[in-house]
N, C-alpha and C positions, 0 to 999 in steps of 0.2 A: 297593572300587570303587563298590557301591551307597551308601555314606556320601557320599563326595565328589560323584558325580550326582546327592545328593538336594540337596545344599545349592547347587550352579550352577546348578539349574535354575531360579530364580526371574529369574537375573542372564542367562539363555540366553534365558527366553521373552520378557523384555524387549526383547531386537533383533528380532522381529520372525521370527522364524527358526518352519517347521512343524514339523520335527520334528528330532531328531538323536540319532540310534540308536549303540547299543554293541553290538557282538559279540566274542567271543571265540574263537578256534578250539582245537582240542584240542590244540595246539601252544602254545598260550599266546599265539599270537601276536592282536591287535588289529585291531579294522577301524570306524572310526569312519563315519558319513554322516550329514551333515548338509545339507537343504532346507530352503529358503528359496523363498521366491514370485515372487522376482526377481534381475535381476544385483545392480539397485544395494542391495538387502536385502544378499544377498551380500558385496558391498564393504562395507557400512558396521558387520556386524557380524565382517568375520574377525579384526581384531586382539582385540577380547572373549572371542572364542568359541575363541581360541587361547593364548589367557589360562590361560582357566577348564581346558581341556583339559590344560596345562600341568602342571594340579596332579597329575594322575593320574601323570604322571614322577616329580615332585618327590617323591609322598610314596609312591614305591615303586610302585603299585598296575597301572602299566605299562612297558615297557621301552622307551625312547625311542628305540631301534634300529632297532624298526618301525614308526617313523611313516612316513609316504609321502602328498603331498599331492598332490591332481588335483582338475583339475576336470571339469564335465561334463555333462548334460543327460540330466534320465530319459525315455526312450523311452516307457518304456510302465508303467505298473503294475499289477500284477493279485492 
């Protein structure tokens, strides 16, 4: 998994996007989050950014069962 993150990241930070995090849970199961600084940031990198994410199905490293996409607005950070 940290293979394939190392190598998108160049192709990620180019749309514009602040951060976009990976976790795991002790289920195996996945949870992706990705901020961006605005809507139209937003729209203009998700088919890229779901591209790149793609691969982690493709090449085993997650199970595409649990993908689950929303959207949403962070409250608060701390």
């Amino acid at each position: 998994m940290i293979a394939i993150a190392d190598e998108i990241r160049e192709s990620v930070s180019a749309l514009g996007t602040d951060s976009i995090e990976m976790a795991t849970g002790e289920d195996d199961t996945g949870t992706v989050i990705a901020r961006y600084p605005d809507k139209a940031s937003t729209e203009a990198a998700t088919e890229t950014a779901m591209s790149a994410l793609k691969r982690f199905f493709e090449e085993g490293a997650s199970d595409p069962s649990t993908l689950e996409q929303w959207t949403g607005e962070v409250t608060y950070t701390f």
